[in-house]
C-alpha positions as CSV (number, residue, x, y, z in Angstrom):
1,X,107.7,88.0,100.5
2,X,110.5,86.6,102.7
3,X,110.1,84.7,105.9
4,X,111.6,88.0,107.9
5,X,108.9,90.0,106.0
6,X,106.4,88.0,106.8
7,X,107.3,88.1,110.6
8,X,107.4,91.8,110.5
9,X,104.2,92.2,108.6
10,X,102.6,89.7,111.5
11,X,103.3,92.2,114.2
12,X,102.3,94.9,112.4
13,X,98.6,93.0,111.8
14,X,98.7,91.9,115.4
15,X,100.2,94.7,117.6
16,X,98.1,97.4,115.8
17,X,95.0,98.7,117.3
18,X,92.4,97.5,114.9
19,X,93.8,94.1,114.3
20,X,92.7,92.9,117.9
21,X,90.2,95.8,119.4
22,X,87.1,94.2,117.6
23,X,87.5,90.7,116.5
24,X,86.6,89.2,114.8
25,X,86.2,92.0,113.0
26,X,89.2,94.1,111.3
27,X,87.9,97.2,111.2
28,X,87.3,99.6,114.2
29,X,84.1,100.8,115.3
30,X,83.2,104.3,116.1
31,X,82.0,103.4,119.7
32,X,84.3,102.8,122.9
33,X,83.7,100.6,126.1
34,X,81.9,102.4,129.3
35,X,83.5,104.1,131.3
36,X,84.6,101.8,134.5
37,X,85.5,98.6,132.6
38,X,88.1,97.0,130.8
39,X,89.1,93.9,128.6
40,X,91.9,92.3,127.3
41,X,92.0,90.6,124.0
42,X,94.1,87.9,122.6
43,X,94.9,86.2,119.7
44,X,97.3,83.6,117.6
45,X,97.6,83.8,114.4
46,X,99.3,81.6,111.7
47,X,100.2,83.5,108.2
48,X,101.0,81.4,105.0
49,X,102.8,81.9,101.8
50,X,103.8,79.9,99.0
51,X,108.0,79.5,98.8
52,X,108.4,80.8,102.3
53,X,108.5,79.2,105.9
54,X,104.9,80.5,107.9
55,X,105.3,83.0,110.5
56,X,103.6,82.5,113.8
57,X,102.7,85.3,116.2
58,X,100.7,86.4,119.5
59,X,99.3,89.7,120.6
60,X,97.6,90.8,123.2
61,X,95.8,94.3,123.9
62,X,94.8,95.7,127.5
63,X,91.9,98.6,127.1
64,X,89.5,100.5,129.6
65,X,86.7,103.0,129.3
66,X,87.4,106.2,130.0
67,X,85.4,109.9,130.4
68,X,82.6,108.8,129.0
69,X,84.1,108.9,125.5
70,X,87.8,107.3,125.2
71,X,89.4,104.0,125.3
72,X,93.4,104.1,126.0
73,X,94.9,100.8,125.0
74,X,98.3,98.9,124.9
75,X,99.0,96.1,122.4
76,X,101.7,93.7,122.1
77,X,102.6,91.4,119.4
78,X,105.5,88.4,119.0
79,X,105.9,86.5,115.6
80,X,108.7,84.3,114.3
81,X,109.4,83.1,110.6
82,X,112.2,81.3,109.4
83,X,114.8,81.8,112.5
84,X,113.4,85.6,112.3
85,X,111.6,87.0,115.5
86,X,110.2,90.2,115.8
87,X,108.5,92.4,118.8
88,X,106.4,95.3,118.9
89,X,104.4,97.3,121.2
90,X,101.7,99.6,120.6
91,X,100.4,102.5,123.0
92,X,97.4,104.0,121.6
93,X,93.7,105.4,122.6
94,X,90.3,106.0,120.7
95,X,88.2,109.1,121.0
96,X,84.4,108.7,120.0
97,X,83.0,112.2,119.0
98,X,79.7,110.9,117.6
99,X,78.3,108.5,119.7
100,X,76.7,106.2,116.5
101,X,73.4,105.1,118.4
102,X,69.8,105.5,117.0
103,X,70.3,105.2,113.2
104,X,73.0,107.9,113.4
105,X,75.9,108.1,112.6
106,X,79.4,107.8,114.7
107,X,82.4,109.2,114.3
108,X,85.2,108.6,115.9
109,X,89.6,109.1,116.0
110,X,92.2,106.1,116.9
111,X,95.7,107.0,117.2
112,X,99.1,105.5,118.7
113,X,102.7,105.3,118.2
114,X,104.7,102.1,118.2
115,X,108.3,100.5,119.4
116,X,109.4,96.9,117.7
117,X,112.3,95.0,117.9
118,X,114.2,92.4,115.7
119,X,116.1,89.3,117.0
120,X,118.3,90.3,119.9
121,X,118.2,94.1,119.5
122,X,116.4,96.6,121.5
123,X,113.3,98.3,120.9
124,X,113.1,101.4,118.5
125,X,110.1,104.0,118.2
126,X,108.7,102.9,115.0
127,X,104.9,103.7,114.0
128,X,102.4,105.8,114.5
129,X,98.8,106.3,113.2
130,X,96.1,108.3,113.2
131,X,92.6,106.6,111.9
132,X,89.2,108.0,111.2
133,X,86.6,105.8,112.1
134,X,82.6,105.8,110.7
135,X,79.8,103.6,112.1
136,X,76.6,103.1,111.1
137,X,73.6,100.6,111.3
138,X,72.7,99.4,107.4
139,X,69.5,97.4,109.4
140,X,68.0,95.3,111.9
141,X,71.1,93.8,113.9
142,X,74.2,95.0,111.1
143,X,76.7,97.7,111.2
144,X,78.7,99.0,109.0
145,X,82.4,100.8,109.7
146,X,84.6,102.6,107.7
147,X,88.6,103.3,108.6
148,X,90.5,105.8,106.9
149,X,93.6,107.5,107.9
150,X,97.3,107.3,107.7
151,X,100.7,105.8,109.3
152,X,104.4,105.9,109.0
153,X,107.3,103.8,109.7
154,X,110.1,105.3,110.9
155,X,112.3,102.2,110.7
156,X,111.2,101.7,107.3
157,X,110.8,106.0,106.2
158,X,107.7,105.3,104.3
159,X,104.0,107.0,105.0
160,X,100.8,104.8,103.9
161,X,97.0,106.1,103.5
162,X,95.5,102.9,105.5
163,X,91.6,102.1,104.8
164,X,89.5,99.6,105.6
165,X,85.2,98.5,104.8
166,X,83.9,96.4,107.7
167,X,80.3,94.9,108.8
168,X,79.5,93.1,111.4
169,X,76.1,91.5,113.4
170,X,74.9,91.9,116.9
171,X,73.5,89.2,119.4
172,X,75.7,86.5,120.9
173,X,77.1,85.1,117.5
174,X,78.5,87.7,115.5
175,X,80.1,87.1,111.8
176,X,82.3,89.7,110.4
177,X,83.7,90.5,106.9
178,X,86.3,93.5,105.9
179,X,88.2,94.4,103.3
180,X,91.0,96.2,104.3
181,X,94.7,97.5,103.2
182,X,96.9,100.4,102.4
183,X,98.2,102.2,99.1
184,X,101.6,100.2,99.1
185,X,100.5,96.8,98.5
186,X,97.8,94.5,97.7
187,X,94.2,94.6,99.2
188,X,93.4,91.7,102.4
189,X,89.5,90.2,102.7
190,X,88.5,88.9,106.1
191,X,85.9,86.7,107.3
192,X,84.9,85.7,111.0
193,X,83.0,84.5,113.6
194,X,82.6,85.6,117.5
195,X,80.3,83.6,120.1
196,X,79.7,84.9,123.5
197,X,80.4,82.2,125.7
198,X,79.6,84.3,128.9
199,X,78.3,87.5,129.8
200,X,82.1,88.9,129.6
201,X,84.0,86.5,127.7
202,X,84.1,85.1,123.6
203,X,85.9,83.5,121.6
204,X,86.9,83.9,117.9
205,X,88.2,82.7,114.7
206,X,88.8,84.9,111.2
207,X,90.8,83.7,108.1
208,X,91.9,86.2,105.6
209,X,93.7,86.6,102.2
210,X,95.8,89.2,100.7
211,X,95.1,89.1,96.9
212,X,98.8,89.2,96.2
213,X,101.2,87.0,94.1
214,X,101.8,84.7,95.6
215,X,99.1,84.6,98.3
216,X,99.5,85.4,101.9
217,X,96.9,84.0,104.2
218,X,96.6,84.4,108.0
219,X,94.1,81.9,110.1
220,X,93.7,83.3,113.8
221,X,92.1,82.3,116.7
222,X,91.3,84.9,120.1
223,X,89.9,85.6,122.8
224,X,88.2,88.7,124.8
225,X,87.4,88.7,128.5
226,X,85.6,92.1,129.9
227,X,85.9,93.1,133.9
């Protein structure tokens, strides 16, 4: 993977809906915020590989409760690598239609379409997605979330089946693991930790590893403040 790859793939992990909506975990939840309050998360991230210059991005997403039931968000991601920079936005929403609370199960729908830019050019409508989303407690204090759904690239005229396995614990410090990936290319694994500082604000950190040759690693740290 070249250094421009590696930039673009950055945005795409960090402008996305599920790369930021629930860190530290991957994976999206069934569930949305209530209605009358918002958050914005942020994160930096560093991604790694052997034989290239890192890429470095930052994204951001801005998301409110809505209706009782829906959670409209806009993302934005900036990562450079080797002299490359790329942009994207995101404008997206998700819909719960099973609200997963007393031992059953949630089901929910994310979708969004996406613009990105590269070096000095303008922004071009690029993705869009639309993502099933299963929640579930396995026991006392863990959930479990499955992600499976689809998205295409215009700029790049390829369609991908994206999935992704997630759990996660409650309470003030929350660890997170996913695996998570699409059908062109290798599997990632993610690992995390959140820790409610305040009532309305955390902080977290999550490495993960694609199990590609050679490996591409990404260590991020964020943060989510709730009004």
């Amino acid at each position: 993977m070249n250094s421009a790859r590696i930039a673009i793939a950055t945005v795409g992990l960090c402008a996305s809906l599920p790369a930021l909506a629930a860190r530290p975990l991957v994976s999206d939840t069934a569930d949305v915020i209530p209605t009358g309050t918002c958050q914005v998360e942020s994160a930096a991230s560093r991604l790694t590989s052997s034989g290239v210059p890192s890429a470095r991005a930052i994204g951001v997403v801005f998301s409110c409760g809505v209706g009782g039931a829906h959670q409209p968000a806009l993302g934005y991601a900036r990562a450079r690598a080797g002299g490359s920079t790329e942009q994207g936005f995101n404008l997206g929403a998700k819909t719960t239609l099973v609200e997963p609370a007393d031992g059953r199960l949630g089901f929910g729908v994310a979708y969004g379409v996406g613009l990105s830019k590269s070096g000095s050019g303008s922004f071009e409508h690029d993705g869009s997605s639309v993502i099933g989303l299963l929640t579930r407690a396995l026991g006392d204090g863990l959930l479990g979330h499955v992600n499976l759904g689809w998205s295409h690239s215009r700029l790049e005229r390829a369609s991908s089946t994206v999935w992704s396995l997630g759990m996660e614990t409650g309470g003030d410090l929350v660890w997170a693991a996913d695996l998570f990936g699409d059908d062109r290319s290798r599997p990632w694994a993610s690992a995390g930790l959140g820790w409610s500082v305040l009532e309305r604000f955390s902080v977290n950190a999550a490495y993960a590893v694609q199990f590609d040759n050679p490996r591409v690693r990404r260590f991020s740290l964020g943060l989510k403040i709730g009004f």
